[in-house]
Structures are given as C-alpha cells and as structure tokens.
C-alpha positions in Angstrom: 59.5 51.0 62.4 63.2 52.1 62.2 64.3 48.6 60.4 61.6 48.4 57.5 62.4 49.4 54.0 59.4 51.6 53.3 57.4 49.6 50.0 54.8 50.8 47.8 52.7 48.1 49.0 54.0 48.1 52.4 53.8 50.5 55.2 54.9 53.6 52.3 54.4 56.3 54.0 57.6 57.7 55.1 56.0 59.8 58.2 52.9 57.8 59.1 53.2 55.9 62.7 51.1 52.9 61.9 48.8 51.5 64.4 50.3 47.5 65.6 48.2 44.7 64.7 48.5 42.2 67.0 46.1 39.1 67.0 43.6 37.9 64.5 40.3 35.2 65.6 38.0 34.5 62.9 36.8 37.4 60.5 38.5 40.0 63.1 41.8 41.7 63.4 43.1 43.7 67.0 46.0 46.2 67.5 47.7 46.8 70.4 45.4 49.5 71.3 42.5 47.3 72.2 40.9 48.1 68.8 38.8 45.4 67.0 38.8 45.5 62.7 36.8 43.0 60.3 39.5 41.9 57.8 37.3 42.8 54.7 39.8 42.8 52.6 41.5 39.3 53.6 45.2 40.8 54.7 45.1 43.4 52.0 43.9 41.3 49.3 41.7 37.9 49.1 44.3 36.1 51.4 43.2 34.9 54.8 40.0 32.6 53.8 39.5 30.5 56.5 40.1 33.3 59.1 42.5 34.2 61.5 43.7 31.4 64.6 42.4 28.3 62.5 44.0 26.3 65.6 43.7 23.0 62.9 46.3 24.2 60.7 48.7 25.7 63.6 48.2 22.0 64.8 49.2 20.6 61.3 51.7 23.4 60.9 53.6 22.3 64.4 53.4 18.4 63.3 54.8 18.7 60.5 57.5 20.9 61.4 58.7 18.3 64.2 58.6 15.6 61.6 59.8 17.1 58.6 60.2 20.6 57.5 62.1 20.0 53.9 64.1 17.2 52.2 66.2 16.7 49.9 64.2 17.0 46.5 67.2 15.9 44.4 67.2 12.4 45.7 63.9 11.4 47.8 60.0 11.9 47.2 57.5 12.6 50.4 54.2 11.3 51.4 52.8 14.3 52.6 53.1 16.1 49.5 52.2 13.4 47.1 49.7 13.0 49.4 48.6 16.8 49.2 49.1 17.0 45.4 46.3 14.2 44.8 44.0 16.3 47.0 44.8 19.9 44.8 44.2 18.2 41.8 41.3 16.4 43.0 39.6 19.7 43.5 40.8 21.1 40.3 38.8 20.9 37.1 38.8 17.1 35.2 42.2 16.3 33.5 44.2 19.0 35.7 46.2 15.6 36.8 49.6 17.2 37.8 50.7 19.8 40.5 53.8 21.4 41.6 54.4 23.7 44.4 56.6 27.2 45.3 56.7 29.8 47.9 53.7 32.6 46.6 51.9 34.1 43.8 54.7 35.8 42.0 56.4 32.7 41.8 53.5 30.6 40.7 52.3 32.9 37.6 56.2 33.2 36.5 56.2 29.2 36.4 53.2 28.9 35.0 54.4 30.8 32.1 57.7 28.7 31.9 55.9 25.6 31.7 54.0 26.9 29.1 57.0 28.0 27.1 58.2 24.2 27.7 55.4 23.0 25.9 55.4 24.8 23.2 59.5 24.5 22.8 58.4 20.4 23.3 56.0 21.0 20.4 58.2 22.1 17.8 57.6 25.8 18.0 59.9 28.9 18.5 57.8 31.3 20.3 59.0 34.0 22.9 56.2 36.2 23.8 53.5 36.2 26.2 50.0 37.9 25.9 48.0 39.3 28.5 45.8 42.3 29.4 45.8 45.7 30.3 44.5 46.6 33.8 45.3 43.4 35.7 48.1 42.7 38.2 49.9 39.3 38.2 53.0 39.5 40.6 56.0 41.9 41.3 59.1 40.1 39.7 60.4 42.2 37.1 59.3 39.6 34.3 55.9 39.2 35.6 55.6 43.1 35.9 56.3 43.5 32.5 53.4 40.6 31.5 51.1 42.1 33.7 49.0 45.3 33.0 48.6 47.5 36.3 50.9 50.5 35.1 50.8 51.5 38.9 53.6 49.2 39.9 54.8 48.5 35.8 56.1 51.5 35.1 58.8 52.3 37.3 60.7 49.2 36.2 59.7 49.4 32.4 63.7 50.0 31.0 64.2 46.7 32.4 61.5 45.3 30.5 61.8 42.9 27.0 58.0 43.8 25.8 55.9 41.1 25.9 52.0 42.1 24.5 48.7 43.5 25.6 45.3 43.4 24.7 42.2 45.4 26.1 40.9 44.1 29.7 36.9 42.9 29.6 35.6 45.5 31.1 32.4 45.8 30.1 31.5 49.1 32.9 33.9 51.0 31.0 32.3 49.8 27.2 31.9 52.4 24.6 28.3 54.3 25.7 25.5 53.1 23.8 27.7 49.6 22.6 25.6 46.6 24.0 27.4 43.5 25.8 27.4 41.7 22.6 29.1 44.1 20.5 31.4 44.6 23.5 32.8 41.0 23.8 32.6 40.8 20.2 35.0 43.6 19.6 37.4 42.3 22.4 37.4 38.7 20.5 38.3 40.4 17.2 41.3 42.5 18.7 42.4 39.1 20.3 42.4 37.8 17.5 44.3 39.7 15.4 46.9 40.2 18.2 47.2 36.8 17.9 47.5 36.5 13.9 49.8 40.0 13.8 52.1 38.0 16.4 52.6 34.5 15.8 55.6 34.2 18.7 53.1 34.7 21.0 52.8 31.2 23.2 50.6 31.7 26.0 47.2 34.2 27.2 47.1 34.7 30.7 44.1 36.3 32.5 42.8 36.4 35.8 39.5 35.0 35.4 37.5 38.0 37.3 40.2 40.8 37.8 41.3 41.9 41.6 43.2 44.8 42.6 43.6 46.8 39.1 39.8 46.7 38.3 38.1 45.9 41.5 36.3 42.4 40.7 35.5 42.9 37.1 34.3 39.8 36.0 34.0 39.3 31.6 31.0 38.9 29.4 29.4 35.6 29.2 31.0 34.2 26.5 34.5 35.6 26.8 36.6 33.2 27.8 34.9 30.4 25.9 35.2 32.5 22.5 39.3 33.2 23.8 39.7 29.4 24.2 38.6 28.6 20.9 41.0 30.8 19.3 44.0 29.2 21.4 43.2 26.3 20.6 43.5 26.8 16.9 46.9 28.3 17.2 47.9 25.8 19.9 48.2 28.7 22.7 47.8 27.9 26.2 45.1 29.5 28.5 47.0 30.3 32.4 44.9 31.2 34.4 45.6 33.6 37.4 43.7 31.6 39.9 46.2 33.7 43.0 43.0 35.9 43.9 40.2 33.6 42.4 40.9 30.4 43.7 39.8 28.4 46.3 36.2 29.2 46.8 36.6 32.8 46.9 34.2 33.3 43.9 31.8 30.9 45.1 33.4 28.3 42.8 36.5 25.7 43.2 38.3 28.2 41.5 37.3 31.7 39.5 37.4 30.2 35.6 34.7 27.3 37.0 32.3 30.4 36.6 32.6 30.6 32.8 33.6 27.0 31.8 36.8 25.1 32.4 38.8 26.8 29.6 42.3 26.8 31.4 45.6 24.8 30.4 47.2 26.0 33.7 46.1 26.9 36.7 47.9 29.3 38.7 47.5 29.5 42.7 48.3 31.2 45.8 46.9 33.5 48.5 43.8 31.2 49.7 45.7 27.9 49.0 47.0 28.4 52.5 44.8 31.4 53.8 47.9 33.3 54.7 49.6 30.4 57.4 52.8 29.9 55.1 54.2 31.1 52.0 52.3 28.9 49.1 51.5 29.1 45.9 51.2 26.4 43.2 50.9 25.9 39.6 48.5 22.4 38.4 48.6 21.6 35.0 46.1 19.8 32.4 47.6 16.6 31.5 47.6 17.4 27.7 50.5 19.9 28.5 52.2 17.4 31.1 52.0 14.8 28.5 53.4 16.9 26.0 56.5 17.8 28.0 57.2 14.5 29.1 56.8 12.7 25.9 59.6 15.5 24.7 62.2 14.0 27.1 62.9 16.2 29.7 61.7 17.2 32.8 60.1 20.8 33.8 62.9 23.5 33.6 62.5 24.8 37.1 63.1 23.8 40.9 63.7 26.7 43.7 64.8 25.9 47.2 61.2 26.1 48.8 59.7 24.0 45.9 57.7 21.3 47.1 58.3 21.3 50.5 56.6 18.8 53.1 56.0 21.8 55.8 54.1 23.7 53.0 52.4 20.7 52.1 50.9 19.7 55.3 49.5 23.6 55.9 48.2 23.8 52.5 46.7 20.3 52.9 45.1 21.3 56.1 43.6 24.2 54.9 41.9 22.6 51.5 40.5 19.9 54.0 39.1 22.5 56.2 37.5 24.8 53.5 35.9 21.4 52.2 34.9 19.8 55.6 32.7 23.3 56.2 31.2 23.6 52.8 33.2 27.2 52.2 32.9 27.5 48.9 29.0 26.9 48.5 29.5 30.0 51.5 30.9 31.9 49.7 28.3 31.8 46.8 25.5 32.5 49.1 26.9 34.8 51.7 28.7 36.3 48.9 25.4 36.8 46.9 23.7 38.4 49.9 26.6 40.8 50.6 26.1 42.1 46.9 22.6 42.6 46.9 23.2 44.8 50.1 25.8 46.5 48.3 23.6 47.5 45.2 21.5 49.3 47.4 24.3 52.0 48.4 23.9 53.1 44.2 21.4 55.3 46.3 24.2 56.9 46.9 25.4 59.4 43.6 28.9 58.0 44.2 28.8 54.5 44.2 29.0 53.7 40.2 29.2 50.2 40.7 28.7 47.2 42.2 30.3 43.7 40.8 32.1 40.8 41.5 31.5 36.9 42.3 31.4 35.1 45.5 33.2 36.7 48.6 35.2 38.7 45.4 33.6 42.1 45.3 34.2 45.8 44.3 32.1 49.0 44.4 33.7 51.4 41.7 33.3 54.9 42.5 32.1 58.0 40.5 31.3 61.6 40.7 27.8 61.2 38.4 26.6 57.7 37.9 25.2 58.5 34.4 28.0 60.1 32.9 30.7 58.2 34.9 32.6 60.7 36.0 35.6 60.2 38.0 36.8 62.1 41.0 40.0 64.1 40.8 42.9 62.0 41.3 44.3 64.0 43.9 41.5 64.6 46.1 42.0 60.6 46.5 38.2 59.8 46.9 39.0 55.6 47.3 41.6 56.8 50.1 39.4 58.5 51.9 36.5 56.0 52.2 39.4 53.4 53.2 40.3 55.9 55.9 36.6 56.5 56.9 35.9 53.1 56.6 38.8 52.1 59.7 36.9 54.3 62.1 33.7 52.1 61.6 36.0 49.4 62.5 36.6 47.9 58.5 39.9 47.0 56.8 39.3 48.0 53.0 41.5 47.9 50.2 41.2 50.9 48.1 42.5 50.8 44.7 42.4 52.4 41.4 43.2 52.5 38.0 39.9 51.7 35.9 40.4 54.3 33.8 43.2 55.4 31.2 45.1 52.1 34.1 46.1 55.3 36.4 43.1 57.2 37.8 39.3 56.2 38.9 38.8 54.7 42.5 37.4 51.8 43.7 37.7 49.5 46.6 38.2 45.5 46.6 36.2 43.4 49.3 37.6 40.0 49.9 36.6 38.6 53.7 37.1 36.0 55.1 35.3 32.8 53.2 34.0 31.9 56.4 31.7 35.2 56.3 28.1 34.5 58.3 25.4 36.9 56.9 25.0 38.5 60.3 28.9 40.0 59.6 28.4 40.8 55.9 25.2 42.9 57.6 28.0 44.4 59.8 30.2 45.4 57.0 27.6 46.5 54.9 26.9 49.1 57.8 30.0 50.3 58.3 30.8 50.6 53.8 27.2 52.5 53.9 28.6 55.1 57.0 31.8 55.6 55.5 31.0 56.1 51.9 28.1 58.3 53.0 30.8 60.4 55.2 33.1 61.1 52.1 31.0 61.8 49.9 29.1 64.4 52.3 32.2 65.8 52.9 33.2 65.9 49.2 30.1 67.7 48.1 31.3 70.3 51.2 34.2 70.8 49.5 
C-alpha cells in the first residue's frame, strides 16, 4: 500500500494494514489469508448483482475486446451498442425510448442534469438551478457534490460550490413525534412547493427514488413522488431519477421509482448495470424530452472519450441478459422480503431502531432507546463497530451515518448480491444478529 492516495472512501486510514482481497465466486469474497466474506454490501455499495466470476460476461467481456474495444464516435455507429441500447430501454418504463452511455454514476447523474438543462434551454426557458434533497448522495464531482445532500463528503469542497437548492429528504422515521404519515408527506409537498414558486430558475428535481448510503434505504410515503410529479409537471420541471443504487432489480423492481409509479423524465444508471465487470453507467431518457431537444436543432451537449463504447456495451448487455434469463429481479423481491422479515426480528434488540428498505436494498438504523430514538454518541462510532464485529462473523457491511442533523446517527446499508438464495440471507441474518448483539453488550459495558 505504499502507491495509493489514501481516500475518504478508499482505504483512509493512514496506519491501518488492510487485509488483500483476492477472489470473489458467487455471493462470496476471499483474501489472501484463506478467509471467506459474504459481500453483503455489494463491493461497498449495491454494486456487484449478479455476483462475483459470472464466467458469461468475462466471456462477453474477452469477445468483445478482440473485436472491438472503441471506435471512432465522431464518424461511425456500432451494432453492439445499438444493439444494447434497444435492450436498456426495453427494460425501462414505456416511452423511456432513448439511451446514452458513460463510464460510472458520477458521470451519469451530472448528464442527466445537462440533458435536462437542454430541454428546458430548447423550451424557451432561462433556468440555472437544480433542486434536490438533503441527506442523499449523488456522485463525487464537485458539481454533483454541491446538488447532492450528504454533508459528509459536501462540505469540504463547499467554497467551490455555485449553490444550487435543497429541500427536506422523505424520511418519514425521523417525522415530527406524534405527526401521522399523512401530515408528514403533506408537509414535505407544501415545502416543495413553495421552493419551487420562491425559485422559478429551478429546472430539474432529482431524487433517488429509496435513498442509499446517507439514509440507509429510506424509502418515501406512498404518495410522494406521484404528488412531486404533479407539481413538475405544472411548472414544466423534469423528474431525474437517481436509479445508480436502485436500478436493475435491486429493489425488487426494473428499477427503484417502478415501486411508486413511473414518475421519472430521466433515468439515471450505474452500479448494477454492469454488476461491477466494467466502468458503466447510463442515462435513458423519456422521449417527450428527446423530442424536445431534437425538434430545437441540436444535438445533446455532451460526449466524453468512454461514451458509448462497444466494450461497455457488450458487458452491460451481457449482464441485463443474465439478470433476465434467471428471473433476478422477481429474486430480489422475494428473497429480499424474507431477509427483512428476519431482520425485524432483531428490534428485540434495544438498538436496532429500524428496519426498512425494498428488495435486496436494506438498512437497519440504529439507536440507543427505540421509543425516544436516541442516537449513540458519535464518537463511540456504534455503526463502526458492528461493521467491525460483523467481519469476524464472516460479513462485509457498509456502515454509514448521517440520519440525523445529515452528520451523526448510525446505520448500516445491506445490498447482496441479487442472486441471494434464502439459505444465505439465513446466513447473514446470523451473523448481523451475533454482531449487533456483541456491540451492543459491550456498549451497555461501557
């Protein structure tokens, strides 16, 4: 480890020796110490969803790369992406007609946005300013940080920042005590909407349909994002959403907003569009904003080298054929389902606050006193210490935080492999109920 540059998300601890992965097969991951981890958090977060060694896309990976890595976008078109673009939007909601592909999720939410200014510049309008919500994570560019709402990894960079807006996250864990779910989502729908009236150069919402990392799987109330179309659609502002986590199956659905209606303009995608075998994300785009731009003239404002290549194609191609051909996303709803209801049952435990999530999508938030929802000290780092007892039981875990005042409160994200059988959700349901059990013995120690 002399050569890395230390990251916040990436091997940050200046004097820890970390252990050597080596080899992944299936739901499992093995360091060069013999010793055998199920990826339950998907490489970090909701990544690897068909599993690890999926020899039918290192097969289309290798073909492809003898035939035709990249070409020459300027001047020729490819089969194997038109080809591959038919079968994303095929599995896309009706009238999502168009696709266009890039290198990751960063990438994918920042040109999600431009296409969105395009439209609105095609439609006559002068608007500058993007809205989104606190407490959610969309990519680490320095524009994207600055739309997003995880103060964790904003805040650092915020001189560099132009100020784009934020509403409240739908969070309904975290309501007001003794507010009901109705007068919840109603009060989020009537600070959206005057956000939107007080700021008329707002062009675009984006959301991730159930938030990942900053809120652990918090999914909105029932009529959330139907009641926030409605009011785009008055003012002519386009819905993106951040599909990077959500999509794919992972919820249990094609992609996360299929859970609540198909009230997106833009979807944006990464992370399980390849299940972690290259570097792909996409944007695909309902045709009343394709139409729109290309009735205005001119083309999309944006190409990057790794745009569209035929390489990234064939991979991502491979892997929507093989999530399809073995049903994973109707997995993932029913595997998913049975994980959670085991889950619930470790609220015996005073720590575990909640339980929530979609699909393979989960989180467990926790607390120091379920009623009053007390969090734990942020520097006795609670989440960290269930991650760490959760490795000896042989689990990757993704512990996060942030739920509260978007700094403190833990809580841990689960995203497996979509491939999950029930008899390995038993086996991480084991090893959560030992760990959590461990730390918060030893908390009530002192």
């Amino acid at each position: 480890m002399k050569h890395i540059i230390n990251s916040q998300l990436i091997c940050a601890n200046y004097n820890k020796d970390y252990p050597m992965i080596e080899r992944g097969e299936g739901i499992y991951l093995f360091d060069k110490s013999g010793n055998k981890y199920i990826d339950t958090s998907g490489c970090t977060a909701a990544v690897t969803h068909i599993g690890h060694g999926n020899e039918a896309i290192s097969k289309a990976l290798y073909e492809q790369s003898k035939k035709l890595a990249v070409h020459p976008t300027h001047l020729f078109y490819n089969e194997e992406l038109d080809n591959y673009l038919a079968n994303l939007c095929a599995f896309a909601p009706e009238g999502f007609n168009r696709a266009w592909t890039i290198s990751g999720g960063t990438e994918a939410v920042e040109n999600g946005i431009k296409i969105a200014y395009q439209y609105q510049k095609a439609k006559g309008y002068k608007r500058t300013k993007v809205l989104a919500r606190w407490g959610s994570y969309h990519g680490n560019s320095i524009s994207i940080l600055d739309v997003g709402g995880l103060k964790a990894r904003r805040d650092f960079y915020t001189d560099l920042m132009i100020g784009h807006h934020h509403v409240s996250p739908c969070f309904s864990y975290r309501k007001e005590e003794g507010m009901t779910e109705e007068q919840y989502e109603d009060f989020l729908i009537q600070e959206f909407k005057a956000t939107i009236e007080a700021h008329p150069e707002i062009f675009c919402f984006l959301a991730e349909p159930i938030v990942g990392a900053a809120l652990g799987a918090a999914g909105p109330t029932k009529n959330y994002f139907k009641r926030i179309k409605e009011i785009c659609v008055a003012h002519d502002i386009l819905l993106i959403a951040d599909e990077v986590m959500t999509g794919f199956g992972r919820t249990g659905t094609n992609f996360g907003i299929n859970n609540y209606g198909d009230h997106a303009d833009i979807l944006c995608c990464a992370k399980g569009i390849s299940s972690g075998y290259f570097p792909l994300g996409a944007i695909i785009i309902h045709d009343r904003v394709f139409n729109a731009i290309k009735e205005s003239g001119h083309p999309f404002y944006s190409g990057q080298t790794y745009s569209c290549m035929p390489l990234a194609a064939a991979v991502g191609n491979a892997n929507l054929e093989y999530i399809k051909e073995h049903q994973l996303v109707e997995n993932s709803r029913v595997v998913g389902a049975y994980l959670k209801a085991k889950l619930e049952t470790l609220k015996e435990i005073e720590c575990v606050g909640d339980v929530r999530g979609e699909g393979l999508f989960l989180g467990i938030e926790f607390v120091k006193n379920q009623k009053s929802k007390a969090i734990f000290d942020p520097s006795y780092l609670f989440n960290k210490k269930v991650e760490a007892n959760a490795l000896k039981e042989g689990l990757v875990t993704y512990a996060c935080r942030g739920t509260v005042n978007l700094l403190e409160g833990d809580h841990m994200l689960f995203a497996p492999p979509i491939t999950l059988t029930k008899e390995e959700a038993d086996l991480i349901f084991e090893g959560m109920k030992n760990a959590i059990k461990n730390t918060y013995s030893a908390f009530l120690k002192g």
